[in-house]
C-alpha positions in Angstrom: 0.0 0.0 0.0 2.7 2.5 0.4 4.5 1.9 -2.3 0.8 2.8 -4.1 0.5 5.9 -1.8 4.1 7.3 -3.3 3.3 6.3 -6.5 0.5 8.3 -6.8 2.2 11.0 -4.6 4.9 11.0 -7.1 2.6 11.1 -10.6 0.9 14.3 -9.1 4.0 16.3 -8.3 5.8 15.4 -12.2 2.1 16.6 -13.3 2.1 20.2 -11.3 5.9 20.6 -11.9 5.8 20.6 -15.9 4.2 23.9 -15.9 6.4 25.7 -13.2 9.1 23.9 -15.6 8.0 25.8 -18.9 7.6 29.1 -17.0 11.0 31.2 -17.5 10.4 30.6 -21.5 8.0 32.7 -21.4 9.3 36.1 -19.0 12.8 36.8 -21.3 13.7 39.0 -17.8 14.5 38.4 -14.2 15.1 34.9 -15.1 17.8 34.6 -12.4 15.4 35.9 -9.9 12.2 33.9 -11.1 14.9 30.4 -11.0 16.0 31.7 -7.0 12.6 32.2 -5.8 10.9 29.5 -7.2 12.7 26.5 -6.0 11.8 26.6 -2.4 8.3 26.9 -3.1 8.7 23.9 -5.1 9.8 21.3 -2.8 7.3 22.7 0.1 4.0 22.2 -2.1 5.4 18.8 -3.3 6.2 17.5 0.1 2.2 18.5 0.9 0.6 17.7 -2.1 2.6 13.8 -1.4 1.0 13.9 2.3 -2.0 14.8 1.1 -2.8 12.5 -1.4 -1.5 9.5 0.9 -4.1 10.5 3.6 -6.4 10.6 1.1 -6.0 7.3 -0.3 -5.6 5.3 2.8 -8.7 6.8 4.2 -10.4 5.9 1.0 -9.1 2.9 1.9 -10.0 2.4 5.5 -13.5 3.9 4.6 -13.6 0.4 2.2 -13.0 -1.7 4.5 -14.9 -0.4 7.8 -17.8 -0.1 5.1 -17.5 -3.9 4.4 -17.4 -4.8 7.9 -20.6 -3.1 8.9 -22.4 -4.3 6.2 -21.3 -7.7 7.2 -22.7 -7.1 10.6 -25.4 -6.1 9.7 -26.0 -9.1 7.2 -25.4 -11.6 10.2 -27.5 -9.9 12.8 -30.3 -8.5 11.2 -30.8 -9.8 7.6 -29.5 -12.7 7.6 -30.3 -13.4 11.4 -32.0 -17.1 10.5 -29.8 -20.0 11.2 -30.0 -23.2 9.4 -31.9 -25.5 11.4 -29.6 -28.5 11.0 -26.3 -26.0 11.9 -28.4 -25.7 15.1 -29.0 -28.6 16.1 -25.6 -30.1 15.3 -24.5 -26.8 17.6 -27.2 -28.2 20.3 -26.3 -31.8 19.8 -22.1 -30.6 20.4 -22.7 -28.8 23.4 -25.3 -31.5 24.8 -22.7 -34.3 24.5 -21.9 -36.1 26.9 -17.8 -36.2 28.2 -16.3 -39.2 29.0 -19.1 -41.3 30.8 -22.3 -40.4 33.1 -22.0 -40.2 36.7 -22.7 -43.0 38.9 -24.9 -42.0 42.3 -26.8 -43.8 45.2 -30.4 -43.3 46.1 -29.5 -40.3 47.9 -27.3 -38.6 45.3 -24.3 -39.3 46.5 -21.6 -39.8 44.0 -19.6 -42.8 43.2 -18.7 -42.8 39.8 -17.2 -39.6 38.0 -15.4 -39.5 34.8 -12.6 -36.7 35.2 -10.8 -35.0 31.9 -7.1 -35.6 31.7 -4.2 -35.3 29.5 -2.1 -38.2 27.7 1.2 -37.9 25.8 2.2 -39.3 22.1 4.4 -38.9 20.0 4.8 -38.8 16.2 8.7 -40.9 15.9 9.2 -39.5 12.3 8.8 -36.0 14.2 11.2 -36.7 17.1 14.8 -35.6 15.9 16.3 -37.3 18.5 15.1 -40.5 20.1 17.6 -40.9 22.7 17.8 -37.4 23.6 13.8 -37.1 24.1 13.7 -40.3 25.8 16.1 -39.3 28.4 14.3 -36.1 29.1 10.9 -37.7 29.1 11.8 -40.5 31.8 13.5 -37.3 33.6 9.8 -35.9 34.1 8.1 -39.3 33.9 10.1 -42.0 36.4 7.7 -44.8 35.8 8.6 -44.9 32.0 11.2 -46.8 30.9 14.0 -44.5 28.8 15.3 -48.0 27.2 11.6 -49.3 26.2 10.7 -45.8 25.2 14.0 -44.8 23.1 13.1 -48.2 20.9 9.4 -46.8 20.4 10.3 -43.1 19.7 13.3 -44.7 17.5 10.5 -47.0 15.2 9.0 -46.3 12.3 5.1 -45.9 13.5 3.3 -43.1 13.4 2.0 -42.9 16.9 3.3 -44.1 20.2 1.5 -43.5 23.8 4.2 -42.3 25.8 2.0 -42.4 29.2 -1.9 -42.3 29.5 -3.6 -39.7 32.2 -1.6 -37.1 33.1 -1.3 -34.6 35.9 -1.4 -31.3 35.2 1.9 -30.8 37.0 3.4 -33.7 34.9 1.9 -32.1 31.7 3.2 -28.8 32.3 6.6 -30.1 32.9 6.6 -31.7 29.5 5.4 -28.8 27.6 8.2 -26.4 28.8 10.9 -29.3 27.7 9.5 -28.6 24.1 10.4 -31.5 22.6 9.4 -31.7 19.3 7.2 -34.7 17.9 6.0 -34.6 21.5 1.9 -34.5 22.0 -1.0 -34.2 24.0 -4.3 -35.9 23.7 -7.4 -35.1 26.3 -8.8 -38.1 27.4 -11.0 -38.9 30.7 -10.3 -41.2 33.8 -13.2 -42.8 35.9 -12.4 -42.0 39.3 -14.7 -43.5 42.4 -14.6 -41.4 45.6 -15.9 -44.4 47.6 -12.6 -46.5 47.1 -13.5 -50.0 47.7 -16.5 -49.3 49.1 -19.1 -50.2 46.7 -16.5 -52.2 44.5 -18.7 -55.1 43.6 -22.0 -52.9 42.9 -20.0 -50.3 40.9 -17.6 -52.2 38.7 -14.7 -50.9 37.3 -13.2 -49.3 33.6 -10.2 -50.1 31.6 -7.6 -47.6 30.4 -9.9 -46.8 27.5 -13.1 -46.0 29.9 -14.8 -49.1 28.9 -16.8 -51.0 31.4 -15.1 -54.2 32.9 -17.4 -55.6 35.6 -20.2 -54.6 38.2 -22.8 -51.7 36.8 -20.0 -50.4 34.5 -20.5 -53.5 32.3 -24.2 -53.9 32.6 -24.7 -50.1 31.6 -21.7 -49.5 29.5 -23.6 -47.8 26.5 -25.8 -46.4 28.2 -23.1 -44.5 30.5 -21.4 -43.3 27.5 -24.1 -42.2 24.9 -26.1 -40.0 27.8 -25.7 -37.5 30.0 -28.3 -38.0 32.9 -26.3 -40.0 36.4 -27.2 -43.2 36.7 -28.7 -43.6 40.3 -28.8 -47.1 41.8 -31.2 -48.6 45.0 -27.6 -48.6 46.8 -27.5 -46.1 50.1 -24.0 -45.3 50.7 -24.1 -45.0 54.6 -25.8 -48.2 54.9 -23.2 -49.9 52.7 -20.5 -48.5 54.7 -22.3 -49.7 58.4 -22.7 -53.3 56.5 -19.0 -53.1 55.4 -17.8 -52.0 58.7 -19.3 -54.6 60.9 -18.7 -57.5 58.5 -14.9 -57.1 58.8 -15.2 -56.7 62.3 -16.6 -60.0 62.4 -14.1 -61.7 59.2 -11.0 -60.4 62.2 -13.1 -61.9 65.2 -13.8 -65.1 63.8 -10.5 -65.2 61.0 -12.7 -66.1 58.2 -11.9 -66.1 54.9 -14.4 -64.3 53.5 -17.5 -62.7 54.2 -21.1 -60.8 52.3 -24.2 -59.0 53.3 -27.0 -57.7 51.7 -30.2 -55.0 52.8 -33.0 -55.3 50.7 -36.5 -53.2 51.1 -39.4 -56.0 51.2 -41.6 -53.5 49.8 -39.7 -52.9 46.5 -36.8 -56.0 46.2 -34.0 -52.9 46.3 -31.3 -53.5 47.4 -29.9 -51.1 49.4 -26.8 -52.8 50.1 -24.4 -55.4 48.9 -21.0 -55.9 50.1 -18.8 -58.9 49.9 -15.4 -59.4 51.5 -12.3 -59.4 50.2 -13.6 -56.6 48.1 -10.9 -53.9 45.9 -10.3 -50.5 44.8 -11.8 -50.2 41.6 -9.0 -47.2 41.0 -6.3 -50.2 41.4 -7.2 -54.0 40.6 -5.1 -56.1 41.9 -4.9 -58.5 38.9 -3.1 -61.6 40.9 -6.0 -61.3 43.6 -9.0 -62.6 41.9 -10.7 -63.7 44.7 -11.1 -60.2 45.7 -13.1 -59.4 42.5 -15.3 -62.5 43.4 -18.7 -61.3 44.3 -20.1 -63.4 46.9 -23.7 -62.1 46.9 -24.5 -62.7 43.1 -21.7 -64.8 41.6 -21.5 -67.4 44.5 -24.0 -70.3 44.8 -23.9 -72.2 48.1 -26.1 -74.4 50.1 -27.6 -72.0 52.4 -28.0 -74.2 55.5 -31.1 -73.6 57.7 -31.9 -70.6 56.2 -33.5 -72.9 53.8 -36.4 -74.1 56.5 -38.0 -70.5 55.1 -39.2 -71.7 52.5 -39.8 -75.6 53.3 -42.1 -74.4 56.7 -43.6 -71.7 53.9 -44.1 -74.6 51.5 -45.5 -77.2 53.5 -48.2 -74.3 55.3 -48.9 -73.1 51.9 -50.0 -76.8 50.9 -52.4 -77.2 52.9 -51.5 -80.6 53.9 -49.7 -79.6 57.1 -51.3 -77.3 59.8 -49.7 -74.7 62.1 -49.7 -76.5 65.4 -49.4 -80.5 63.3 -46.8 -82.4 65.4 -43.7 -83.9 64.2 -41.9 -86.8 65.6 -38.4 -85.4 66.2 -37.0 -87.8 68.5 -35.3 -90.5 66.3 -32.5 -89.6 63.2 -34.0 -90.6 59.7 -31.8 -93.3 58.2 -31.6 -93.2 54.2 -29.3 -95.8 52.8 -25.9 -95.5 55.1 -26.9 -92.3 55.6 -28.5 -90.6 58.6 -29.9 -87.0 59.0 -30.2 -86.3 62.6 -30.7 -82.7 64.7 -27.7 -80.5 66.0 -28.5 -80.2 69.7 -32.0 -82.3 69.1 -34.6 -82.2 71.3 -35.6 -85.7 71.1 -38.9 -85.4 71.1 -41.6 -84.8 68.9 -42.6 -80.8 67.6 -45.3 -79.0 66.5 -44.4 -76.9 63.3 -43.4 -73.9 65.5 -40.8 -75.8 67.4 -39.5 -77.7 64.1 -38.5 -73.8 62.9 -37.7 -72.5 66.0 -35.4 -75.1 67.2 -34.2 -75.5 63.6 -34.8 -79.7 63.5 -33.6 -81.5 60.2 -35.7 -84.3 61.5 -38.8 -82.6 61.9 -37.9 -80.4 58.4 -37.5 -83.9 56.4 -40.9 -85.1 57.6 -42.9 -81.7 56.7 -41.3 -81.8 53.7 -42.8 -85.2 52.6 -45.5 -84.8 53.9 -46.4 -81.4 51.9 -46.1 -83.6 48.7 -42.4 -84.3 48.3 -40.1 -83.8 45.7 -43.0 -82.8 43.0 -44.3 -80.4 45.6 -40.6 -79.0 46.6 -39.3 -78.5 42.8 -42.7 -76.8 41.8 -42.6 -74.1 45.1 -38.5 -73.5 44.8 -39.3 -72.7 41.4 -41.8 -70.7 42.3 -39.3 -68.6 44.0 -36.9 -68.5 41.4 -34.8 -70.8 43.0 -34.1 -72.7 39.9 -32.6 -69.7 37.6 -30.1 -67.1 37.7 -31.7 -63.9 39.0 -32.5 -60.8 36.5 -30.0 -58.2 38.4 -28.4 -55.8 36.8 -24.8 -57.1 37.1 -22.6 -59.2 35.1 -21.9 -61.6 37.9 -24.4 -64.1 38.0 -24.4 -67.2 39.4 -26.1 -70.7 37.9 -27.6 -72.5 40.9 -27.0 -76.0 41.1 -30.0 -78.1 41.0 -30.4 -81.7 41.6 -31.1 -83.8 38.4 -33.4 -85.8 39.1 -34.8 -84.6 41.6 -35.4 -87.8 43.6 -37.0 -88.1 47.4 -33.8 -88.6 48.6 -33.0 -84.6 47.3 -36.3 -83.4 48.5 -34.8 -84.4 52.1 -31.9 -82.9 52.4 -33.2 -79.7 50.5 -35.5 -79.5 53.5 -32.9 -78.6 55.7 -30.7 -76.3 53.4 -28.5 -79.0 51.2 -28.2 -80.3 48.0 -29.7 -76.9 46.2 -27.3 -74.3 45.7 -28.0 -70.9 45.1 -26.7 -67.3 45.9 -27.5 -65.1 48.9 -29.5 -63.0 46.6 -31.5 -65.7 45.9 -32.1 -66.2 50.1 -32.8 -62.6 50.3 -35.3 -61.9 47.6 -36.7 -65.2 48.6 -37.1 -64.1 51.6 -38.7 -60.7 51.3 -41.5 -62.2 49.8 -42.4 -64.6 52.1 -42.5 -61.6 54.8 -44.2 -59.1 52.8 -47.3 -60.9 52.4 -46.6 -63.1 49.8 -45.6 -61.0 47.0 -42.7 -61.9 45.0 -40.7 -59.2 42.8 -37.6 -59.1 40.8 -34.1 -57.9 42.6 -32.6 -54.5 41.3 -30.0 -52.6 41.9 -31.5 -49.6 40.3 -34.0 -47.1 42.9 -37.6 -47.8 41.0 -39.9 -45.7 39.5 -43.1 -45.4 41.5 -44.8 -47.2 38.3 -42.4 -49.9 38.4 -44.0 -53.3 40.3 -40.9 -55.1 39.9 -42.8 -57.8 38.3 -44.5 -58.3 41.4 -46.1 -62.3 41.3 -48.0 -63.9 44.9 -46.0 -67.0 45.7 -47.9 -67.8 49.1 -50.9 -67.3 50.6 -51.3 -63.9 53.0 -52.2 -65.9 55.9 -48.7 -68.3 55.1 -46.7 -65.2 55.1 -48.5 -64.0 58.3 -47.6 -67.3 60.2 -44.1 -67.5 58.9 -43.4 -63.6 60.3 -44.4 -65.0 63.7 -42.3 -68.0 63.5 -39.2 -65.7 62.4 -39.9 -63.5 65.6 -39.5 -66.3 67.7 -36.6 -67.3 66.7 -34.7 -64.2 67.4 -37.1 -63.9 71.0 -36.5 -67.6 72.2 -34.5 -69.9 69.3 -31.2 -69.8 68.1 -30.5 -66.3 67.0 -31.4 -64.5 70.1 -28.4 -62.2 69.8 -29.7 -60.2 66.6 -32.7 -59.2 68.9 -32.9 -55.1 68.8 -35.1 -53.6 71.7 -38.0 -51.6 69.8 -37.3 -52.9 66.5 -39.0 -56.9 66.4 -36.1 -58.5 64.5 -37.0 -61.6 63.0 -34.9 -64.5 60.9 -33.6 -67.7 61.0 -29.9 -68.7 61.0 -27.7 -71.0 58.8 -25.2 -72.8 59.4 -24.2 -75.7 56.7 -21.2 -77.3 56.1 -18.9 -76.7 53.1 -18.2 -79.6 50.7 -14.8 -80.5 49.8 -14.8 -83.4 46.6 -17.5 -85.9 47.9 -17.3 -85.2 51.3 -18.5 -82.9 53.9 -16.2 -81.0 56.3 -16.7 -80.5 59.9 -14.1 -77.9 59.9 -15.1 -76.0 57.3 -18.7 -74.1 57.2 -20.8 -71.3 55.8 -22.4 -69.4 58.9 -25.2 -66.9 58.2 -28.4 -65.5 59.6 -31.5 -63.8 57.1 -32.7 -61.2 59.4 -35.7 -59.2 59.0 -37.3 -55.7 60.8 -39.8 -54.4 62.4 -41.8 -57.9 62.7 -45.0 -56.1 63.3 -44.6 -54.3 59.6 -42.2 -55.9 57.7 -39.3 -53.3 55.8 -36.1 -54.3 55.3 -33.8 -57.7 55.0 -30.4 -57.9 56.6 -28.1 -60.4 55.6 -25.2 -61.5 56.8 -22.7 -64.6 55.8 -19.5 -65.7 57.6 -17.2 -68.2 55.0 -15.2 -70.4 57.4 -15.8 -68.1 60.7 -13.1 -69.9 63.2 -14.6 -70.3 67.1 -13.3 -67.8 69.5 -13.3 -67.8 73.3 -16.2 -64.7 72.9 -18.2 -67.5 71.2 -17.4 -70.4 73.5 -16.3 -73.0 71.0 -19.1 -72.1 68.4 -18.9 -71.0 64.9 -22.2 -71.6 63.8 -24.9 -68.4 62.4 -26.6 -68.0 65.9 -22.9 -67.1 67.1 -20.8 -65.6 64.6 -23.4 -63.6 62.2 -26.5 -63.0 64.4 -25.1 -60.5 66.2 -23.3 -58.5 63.4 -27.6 -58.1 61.9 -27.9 -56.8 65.7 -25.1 -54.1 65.1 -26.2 -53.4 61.7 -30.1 -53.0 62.4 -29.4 -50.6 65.7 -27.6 -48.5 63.3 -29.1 -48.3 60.5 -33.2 -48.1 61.6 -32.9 -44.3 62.6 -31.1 -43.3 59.9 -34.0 -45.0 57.6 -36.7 -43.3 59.8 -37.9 -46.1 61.8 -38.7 -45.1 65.5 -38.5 -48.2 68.4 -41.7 -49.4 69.4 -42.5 -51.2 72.6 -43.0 -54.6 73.0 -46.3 -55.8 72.1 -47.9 -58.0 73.9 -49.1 -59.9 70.5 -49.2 -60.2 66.8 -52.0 -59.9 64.9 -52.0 -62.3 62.2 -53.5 -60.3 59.8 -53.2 -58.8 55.8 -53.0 -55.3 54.9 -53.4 -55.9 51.4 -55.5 -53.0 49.5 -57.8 -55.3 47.2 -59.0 -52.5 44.3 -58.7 -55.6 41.9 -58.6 -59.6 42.3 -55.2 -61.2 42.5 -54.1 -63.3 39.5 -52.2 -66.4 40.0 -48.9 -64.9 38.7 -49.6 -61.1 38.7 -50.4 -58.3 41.2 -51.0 -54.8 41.8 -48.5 -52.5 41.7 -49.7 -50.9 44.9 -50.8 -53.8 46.8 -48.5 -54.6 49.8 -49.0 -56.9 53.3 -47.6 -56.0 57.0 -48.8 -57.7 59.9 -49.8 -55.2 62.7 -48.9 -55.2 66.5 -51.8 -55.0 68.6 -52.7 -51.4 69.8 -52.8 -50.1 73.4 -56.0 -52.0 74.1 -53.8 -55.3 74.7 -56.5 -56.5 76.5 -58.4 -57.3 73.5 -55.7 -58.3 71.7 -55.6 -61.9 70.7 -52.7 -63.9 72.0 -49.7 -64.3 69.7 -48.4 -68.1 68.4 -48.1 -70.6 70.7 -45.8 -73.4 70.8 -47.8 -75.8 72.7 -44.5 -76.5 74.3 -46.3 -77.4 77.8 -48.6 -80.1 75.7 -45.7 -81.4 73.8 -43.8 -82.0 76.9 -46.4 -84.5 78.2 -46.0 -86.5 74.6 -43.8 -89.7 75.9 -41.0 -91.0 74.0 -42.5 -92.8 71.7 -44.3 -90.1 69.8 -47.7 -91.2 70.6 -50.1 -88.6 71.4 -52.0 -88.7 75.0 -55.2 -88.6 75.7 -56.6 -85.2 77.2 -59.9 -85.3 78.8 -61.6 -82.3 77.4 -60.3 -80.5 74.6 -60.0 -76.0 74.8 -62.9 -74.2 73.8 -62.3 -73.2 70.1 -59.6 -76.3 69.3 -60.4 -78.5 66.8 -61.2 -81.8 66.6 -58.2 -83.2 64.6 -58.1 -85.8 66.7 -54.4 -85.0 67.8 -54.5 -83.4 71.3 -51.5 -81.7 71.2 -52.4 -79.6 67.6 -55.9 -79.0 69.3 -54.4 -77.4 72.3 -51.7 -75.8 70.1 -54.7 -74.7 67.7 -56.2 -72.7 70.8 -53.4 -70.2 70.9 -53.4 -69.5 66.8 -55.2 -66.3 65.5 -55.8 -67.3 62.0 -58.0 -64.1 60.5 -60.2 -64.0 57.7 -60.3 -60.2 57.6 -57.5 -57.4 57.5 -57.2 -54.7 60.2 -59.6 -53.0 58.1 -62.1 -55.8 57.9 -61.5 -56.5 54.5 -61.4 -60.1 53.5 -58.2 -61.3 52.9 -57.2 -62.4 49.4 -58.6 -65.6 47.8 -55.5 -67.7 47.0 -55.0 -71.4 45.6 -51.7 -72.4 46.0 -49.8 -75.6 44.0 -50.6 -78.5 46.3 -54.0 -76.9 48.2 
């Protein structure tokens, strides 16, 4: 441009000059003079007239291009104002992405997931000048890279080499001031999980590349990278972390090798918490500790021991081929071949149905179970209860449970009493909840349910079953073998488990699985705790014993004390009995494999006038102690008023102390149901 300003300059002063030039011709005198004054004037008006015109021209010029500008401006904001629809939405669609992967949070909110941008380093080796130079530097700033391993990479004839994935921004910085060229950076994101190891085995874990490896990362894997919105899961962090805590309290008192725990909510199958011991940081695997990666509660299938007599006492009621108070002859082992099933601290005596559970009696289990129809009857109800498949969780790890084929007499017998079926804890727990909550069956999740969501709710027992089975669980904990989960205010009711572990054919008697299936508040049925001890070692504390009353009954103590205020559940007082009855809203019939969304069961403790309550279950224990040895029933002389005439004097006195409604609290009649067997 200013060699076109002076130019120009210069045309115009050669154009004016010609004349001035031409001037003396013309005046023959005072030519000297006219030549002297002249010349000054000259170079004065040709310096201004060369300013001039350059001011001129580049304000002509800057004039242009201000002119272009504005009329750009004023294309783009109000003429041309109207964006092209797909330009918007591919701006909307950018800014909208999500970055790395979704969140991860518990009921509550509370994170434990988070994918967090970082940097990597590459390098382009036909770009690095020197290899051995800029792998010396680079293991300078990086110490856990190899110089040797990284010269021969940087020295190769790729294209592109990772020099070190996720770095800090210290470590990054340090690297761009070396400035070495072929040297690069990548942004990249890490999963990070502020809960450590706590919910290890729920969460799951990434690889390098953020892709999911195990736990909820694998299940939800696309779905964690393609959207935005956290995924939130049925866990509560602070009851996960009370679980964790007293579980390896109990793993270091008893020195077993392993331990799990689960809380479900009956009303919903949620579970609220799942931990299993060893566990691991999901920031850090451990690759030569698999068993720490083992999940106990989903991926491990075990004979579950007593816990089992749930669901044969819920089985043989629900038949209808075995009554409440029916009486059992317990006082002889069963011989089967050259085997014998006998009782662990046996009463030796007959029991009514009550005392079979209560004093947890193989004997007494056996003969309800054949007597409620057998193996046809006990394959058709564990199936029922989805006992037979893998469960429909949302986690990777899920274990096959190991069923009997055929499934001969011989199975239905020790099934009775917890062996010979093999399934996983979640299995016992969801099992469990819905023989507590009235009978109503739903899938396990991991994930906190919509309100529309009825878990694929199905009635697998009868209300009044259910009813009777929440009374038999409280007495357990009140006056059977798991008196130390009992909880003053907050009815805990269960049943332990203790069953020993097989090792090739055989048994052993050293090594066992010790657990107890707790449940809370009796009177209105809530929540399951679990817990499970995996070869639990006796201690003095214990006196010899390693067996679920001992070793895991009193860590569902700790847990429910805890945990019951900080779910809203105030301590009642004792009640003086249980009604025995259904709360179930009836706005529609109940199918056989289908109900409600919104119907739900809870027994009731009876209200201040306990006058006019009924009396709870009995045991009949002070009839059955007059039974001699034999079994055989004695004769009464008059029978209670209200008691049956069965014929058997000890159910007819036992029948006297049973409550067995036909209404709800409401008096509603409870729902019709026809169970297999009835």
């Amino acid at each position: 441009m200013i060699s076109l300003l002076n130019r120009l300059a210069i045309g115009r002063t050669f154009a004016k000059a010609a004349p001035a030039a031409a001037g003396p011709a013309h005046h023959g005198q005072g030519e000297g003079r006219g030549m002297g004054d002249s010349r000054p004037r000259g170079r004065a008006a040709t310096a201004l007239d060369v300013a001039r015109s350059r001011l001129v021209v580049g304000g002509t010029l800057f004039a242009i291009g201000f002119a272009a500008v504005g009329v750009r401006l004023v294309d783009a904001t109000v003429i041309g104002g109207h964006v092209d629809a797909r330009h918007h939405d591919a701006v909307v669609e950018e800014t909208t992405r999500p970055l790395g992967r979704a969140d991860i949070v518990d009921r509550t909110g509370a994170l434990l997931a988070k994918a967090l941008p970082l940097s990597s380093v590459y390098a382009d080796p036909a770009m690095v000048i020197e290899p051995k130079a800029a792998a010396r530097e680079l293991a300078r700033l990086l110490p856990d890279v190899n110089e040797a391993d990284l010269a021969a990479k940087l020295g190769s004839e790729k294209r592109f080499v990772w020099i070190r994935r996720h770095l800090t921004p210290i470590q990054q910085a340090a690297i761009h001031r070396a400035g070495i060229p072929g040297v690069f950076f990548e942004r990249e994101y890490r999963r990070f999980y502020p809960t450590g190891a706590l919910c290890s085995h729920v969460v799951g874990f990434t690889d390098i590349d953020n892709k999911g490896l195990a736990g909820v990362e694998q299940s939800f894997d696309t779905r964690l990278k393609s959207e935005a919105e956290p995924l939130q899961l049925s866990i509560d962090a602070r009851l996960q972390n009370i679980l964790r805590t007293e579980l390896l309290a109990q793993i270091q008192e008893f020195r077993a090798i392993g331990a799990a725990g689960m809380i479900m909510d009956v009303r919903t199958a949620e579970v609220m918490a799942m931990v299993s011991l060893p566990d691991f940081d999901p920031q850090a695997i451990d690759v030569d500790n698999p068993d720490a990666r083992f999940n106990r509660n989903t991926l491990g299938v075990y004979e579950m021991g007593s816990t089992f007599k749930i669901f044969n006492t819920a089985m043989a009621l629900d038949s209808g081929r075995v009554h409440i108070n029916e009486v059992f002859d317990a006082a002889n082992a069963i011989r089967v071949g050259r085997y014998t099933i006998s009782d662990y601290h046996g009463k030796h005596r007959p029991l009514t149905v009550g005392e079979v559970f209560i004093y947890s009696s193989n004997i007494g289990s056996v003969r309800m179970a054949l007597k409620a129809g057998g193996a046809p009857q006990q394959r058709a109800f564990m199936e029922r209860v989805g006992f037979l498949r893998p469960l429909p969780i949302e986690l990777p790890e899920r274990g096959e449970p190991l069923v009997p084929n055929p499934w001969r007499e011989i199975n239905a017998m020790t099934i009775a009493f917890g062996h010979g079926l093999s399934v996983s804890p979640l299995h016992l727990v969801t099992g469990t909840a819905a023989v507590v909550n009235g009978g109503i069956y739903r899938d396990p999740t991991l994930l906190k349910r919509k309100p529309d969501d009825d878990g694929n709710a199905r009635r697998i027992i009868a209300p009044e079953t259910s009813a009777h089975m929440r009374a038999l669980m409280l007495d357990v904990v009140e006056k059977g073998t798991a008196t130390k989960a009992a909880v003053p205010g907050y009815m805990v009711g269960g049943k332990t488990g203790t069953a020993e572990k097989q090792q090739g054919r055989h048994y052993s008697t050293d090594a066992r699985m010790s657990s107890f299936v707790g449940v809370f508040p009796m009177n209105e049925p809530r929540y399951v705790v679990y817990v499970l001890l995996d070869e639990p070692k006796p201690s003095a504390k214990s006196y010899g014993y390693a067996t679920g009353g001992w070793v895991a009954a009193p860590a569902v103590s700790r847990v429910v004390a805890q945990i019951a205020p900080i779910l809203g559940l105030r301590p009642v007082e004792a009640a003086e009995g249980l009604l025995l009855t259904s709360a179930t809203a009836q706005p529609a019939p109940v199918t056989p494999n289908r109900v409600p969304a919104a119907a739900s069961t809870a027994a009731t403790v009876a209200s201040g006038a306990a006058k006019a309550a009924p009396p709870r279950l009995g045991l009949a224990r002070a009839a059955a102690a007059k039974m001699p040895a034999t079994g055989r029933p004695v004769k009464t002389a008059a029978l209670p008023s209200g008691a049956s005439a069965s014929g058997d004097p000890v159910a007819q006195v036992a029948e006297s102390h049973i409550v067995v409604p036909t209404t709800n609290s409401r008096g509603e009649p409870l729902a019709s149901y026809r169970p297999i067997g009835r």
